[in-house]
N, C-alpha and C positions, 0 to 999 in steps of 0.2 A: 504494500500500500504506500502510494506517494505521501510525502509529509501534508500536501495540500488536501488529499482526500482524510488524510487524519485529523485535521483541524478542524473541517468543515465536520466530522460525525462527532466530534467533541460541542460544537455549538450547538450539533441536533438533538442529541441522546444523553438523557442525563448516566451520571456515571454511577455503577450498580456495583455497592458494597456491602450487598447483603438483602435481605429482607426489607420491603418496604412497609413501613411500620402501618399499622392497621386503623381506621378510625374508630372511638370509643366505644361508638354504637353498634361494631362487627360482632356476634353472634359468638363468630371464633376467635375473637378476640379474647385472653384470662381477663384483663382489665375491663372485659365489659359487663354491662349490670344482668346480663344473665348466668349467672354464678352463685351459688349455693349460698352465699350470703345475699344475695338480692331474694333470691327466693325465701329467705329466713324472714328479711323484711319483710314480704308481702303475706307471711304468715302470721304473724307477727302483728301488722296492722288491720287484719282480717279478725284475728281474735280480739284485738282490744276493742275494735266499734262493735263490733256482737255485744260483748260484755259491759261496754260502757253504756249500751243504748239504754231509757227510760222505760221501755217498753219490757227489758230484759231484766231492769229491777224488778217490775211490775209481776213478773212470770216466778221469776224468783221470791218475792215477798207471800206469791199465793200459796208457793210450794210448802215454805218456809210453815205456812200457819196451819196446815194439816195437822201436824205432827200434835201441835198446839192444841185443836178443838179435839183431836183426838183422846189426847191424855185427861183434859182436863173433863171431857165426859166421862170417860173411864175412874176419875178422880169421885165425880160426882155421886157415879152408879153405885159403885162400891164403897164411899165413905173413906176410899184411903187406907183401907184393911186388908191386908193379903186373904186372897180366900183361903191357904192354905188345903185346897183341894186335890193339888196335884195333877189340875187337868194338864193332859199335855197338847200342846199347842193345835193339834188337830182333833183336837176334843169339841165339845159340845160348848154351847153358850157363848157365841161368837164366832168373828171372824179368823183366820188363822193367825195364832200368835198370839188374838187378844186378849186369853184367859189368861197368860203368864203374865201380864204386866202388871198388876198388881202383887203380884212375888217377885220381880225382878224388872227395874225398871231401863235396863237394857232389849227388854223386848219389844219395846217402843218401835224402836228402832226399826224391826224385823214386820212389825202390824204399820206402821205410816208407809213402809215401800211396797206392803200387799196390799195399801190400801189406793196409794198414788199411782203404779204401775199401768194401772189397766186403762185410766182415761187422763189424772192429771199430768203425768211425767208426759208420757207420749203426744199429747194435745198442745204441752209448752213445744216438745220439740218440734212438733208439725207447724208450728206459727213460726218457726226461726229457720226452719229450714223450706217451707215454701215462700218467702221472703228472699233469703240468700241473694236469686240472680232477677227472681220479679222486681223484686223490690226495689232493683238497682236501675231498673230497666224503665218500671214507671215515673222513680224520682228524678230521669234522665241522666243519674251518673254512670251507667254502665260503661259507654264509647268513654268517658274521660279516664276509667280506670285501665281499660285497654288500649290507652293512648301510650300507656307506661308500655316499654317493652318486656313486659312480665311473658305476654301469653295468655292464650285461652286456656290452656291445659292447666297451668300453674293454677291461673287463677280462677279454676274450676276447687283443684284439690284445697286450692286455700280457703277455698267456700265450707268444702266438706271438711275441714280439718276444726273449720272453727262453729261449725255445726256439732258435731261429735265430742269439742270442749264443753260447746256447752250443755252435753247427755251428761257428760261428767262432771261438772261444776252443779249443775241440777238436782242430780242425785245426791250428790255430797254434802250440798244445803238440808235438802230433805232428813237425810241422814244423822245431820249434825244438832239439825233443830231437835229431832224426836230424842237423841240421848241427851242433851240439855234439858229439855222436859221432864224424860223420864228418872235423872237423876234427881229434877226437882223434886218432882212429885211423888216418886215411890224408891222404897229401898233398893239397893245397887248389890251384885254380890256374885255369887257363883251362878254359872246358869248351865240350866237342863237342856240337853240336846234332844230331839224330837227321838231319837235312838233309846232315850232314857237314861245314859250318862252325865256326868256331872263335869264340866272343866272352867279351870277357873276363869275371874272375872277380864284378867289381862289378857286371855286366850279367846274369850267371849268378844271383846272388843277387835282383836283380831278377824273372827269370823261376819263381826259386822261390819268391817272396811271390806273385805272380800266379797259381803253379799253387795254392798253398791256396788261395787267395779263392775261384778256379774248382771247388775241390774240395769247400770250404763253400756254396758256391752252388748244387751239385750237389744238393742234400740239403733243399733250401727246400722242394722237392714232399712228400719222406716226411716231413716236420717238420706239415706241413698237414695228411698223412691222419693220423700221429700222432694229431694234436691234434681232430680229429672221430674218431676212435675211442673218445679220452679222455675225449668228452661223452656218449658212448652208455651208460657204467655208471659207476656208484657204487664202484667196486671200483678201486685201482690198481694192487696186482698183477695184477687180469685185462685190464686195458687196457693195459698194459706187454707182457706175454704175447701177447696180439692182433695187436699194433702188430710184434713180433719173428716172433710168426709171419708176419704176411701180408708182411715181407722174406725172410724164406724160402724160401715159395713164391712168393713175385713172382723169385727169384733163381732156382729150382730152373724156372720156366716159360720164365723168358730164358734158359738154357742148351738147352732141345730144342729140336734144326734143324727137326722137323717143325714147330715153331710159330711158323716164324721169320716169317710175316705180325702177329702181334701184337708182334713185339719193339720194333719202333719207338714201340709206346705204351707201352711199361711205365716206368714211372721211373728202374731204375739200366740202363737200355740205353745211355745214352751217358753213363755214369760216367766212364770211362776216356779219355773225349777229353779230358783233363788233359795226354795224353800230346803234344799238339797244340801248347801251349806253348811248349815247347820245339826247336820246329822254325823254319827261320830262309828265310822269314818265316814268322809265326806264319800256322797255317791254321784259320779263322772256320768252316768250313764245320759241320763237330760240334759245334764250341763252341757253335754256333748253334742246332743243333738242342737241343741237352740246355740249353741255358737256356731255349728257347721250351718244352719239354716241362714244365721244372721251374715254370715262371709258368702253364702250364693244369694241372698240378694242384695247384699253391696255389690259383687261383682258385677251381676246383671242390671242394677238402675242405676250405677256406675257409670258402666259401659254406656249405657242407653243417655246418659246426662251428658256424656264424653261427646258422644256422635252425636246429638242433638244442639250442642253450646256450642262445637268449632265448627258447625257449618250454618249456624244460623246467621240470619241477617241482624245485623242491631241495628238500629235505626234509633235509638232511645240511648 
């Protein structure tokens, strides 16, 4: 090459020492904001406006008072006197759990989550989580949140992540109110397992964080169909309303013996194996089923919430 033609591709071509550096906003970029710490962020600020909202005090302060009227009926009925009956929890004169809690006012605990489970737990979650992408959608923040380069995908599971905080934060309330009560109101002490063993109270307390978790846990599936109903309309009151009804009738279909071949697929069919817990030793066998149930219909309204949200239009 002439010196003349060298000069000339030196004023054309800039000179290549390497990699040309990426701009911030490249995907494959490490320095760009999609990166396991941006995605933390957007979990992160997904759970604190759940949690922060008036509406989610409001769910939680109802939670909270169950526990409340419960005990303090039971205070009422009874005078405050152990029956010293011995019924065991699945005994007669009452609901289950609720003849022990005048003997032990850890059993609170175990009667305010057989008593919330069936309509209050599930009905606050159905309001947070047919909300999630309506909600976002009617109040027209939905496009400015996907202006971020988070993603649909991201900012689907941050939906559901901060959904399923608050099954857990939920139950936990519930949870915490009924043994505050119950310690007020009735003696505390060693407790009877439905088995008819006796272990102690620190052990007892154990088995009661353990039955929320399993009670939160219980609720992962209606949190999923929630959250793919919530991507079907623009509307949060009508996807809140959808989400409540279809526990309604999913509750009103688990209750007729004629249909008792579908009850093993419905989701709150084995709610109540919480009661299982408590048995000494603990029996796996329900537990087992209603977690494998509650993991195939997250999967499935998951999936269906996945393919519904990244191909929808937003326009809101």
């Amino acid at each position: 090459m002439s010196q003349a033609e060298a000069a000339l591709t030196a004023t054309t071509a800039p000179e290549d020492n390497g990699p040309r550096p990426r701009k911030p906003g490249n995907p494959r970029n490490p320095g760009s904001p999609r990166n396991p710490l941006w995605t933390l962020g957007i979990l992160r600020s997904e759970i604190t406006t759940t949690l922060r909202r008036h509406r989610t005090y409001a769910l939680l302060a109802v939670l909270a008072t169950v526990p409340v009227l419960i005990g303090i009926a039971v205070r009422i009925e009874t005078g405050g006197g152990g029956s010293g009956s011995g019924v065991g929890p699945d005994g007669g004169g009452g609901p289950a759990f609720l003849t022990q809690v005048t003997n032990n006012g850890l059993f609170l605990v175990f009667a305010a989550l057989a008593a919330t489970l069936p309509v209050f737990l599930p009905m606050a979650v159905g309001v947070v989580a047919g909300d999630a992408i309506a909600g976002e959608a009617s109040g027209g923040t939905l496009r400015y949140l996907l202006v971020a380069p988070a993603g649909r995908t991201r900012l689907l599971l941050a939906k559901y992540a901060s959904v399923l905080t608050f099954c857990l934060v939920a139950t936990f309330v519930v949870a915490a109110s009924a043994l505050a009560v119950g310690a007020l109101l009735f003696p505390v002490g060693e407790v009877t397992t439905i088995s008819g063993t006796r272990i102690s109270f620190g052990e007892g307390l154990v088995r009661a964080a353990l039955t929320a978790t399993v009670v939160a846990a219980s609720l992962v599936g209606f949190a999923a169909l929630g959250l793919f109903v919530s991507t079907l309309t623009d509307s949060g009151i009508g996807a809140m309303a959808a989400t409540v009804g279809l526990l309604i009738t999913v509750q009103i279909l688990d209750s007729i013996p004629q249909l008792s071949g579908i009850h093993p697929y419905l989701f709150p069919h084995y709610w109540m194996s919480f009661a299982d817990v408590l048995r000494e030793p603990v029996h796996w066998e329900e537990l087992s089923k209603n977690f494998q149930l509650q993991g195939l219909y997250a999967a499935v309204f998951g999936s269906a919430a996945w393919a519904r949200f990244t191909s929808k239009d937003i326009t809101a």
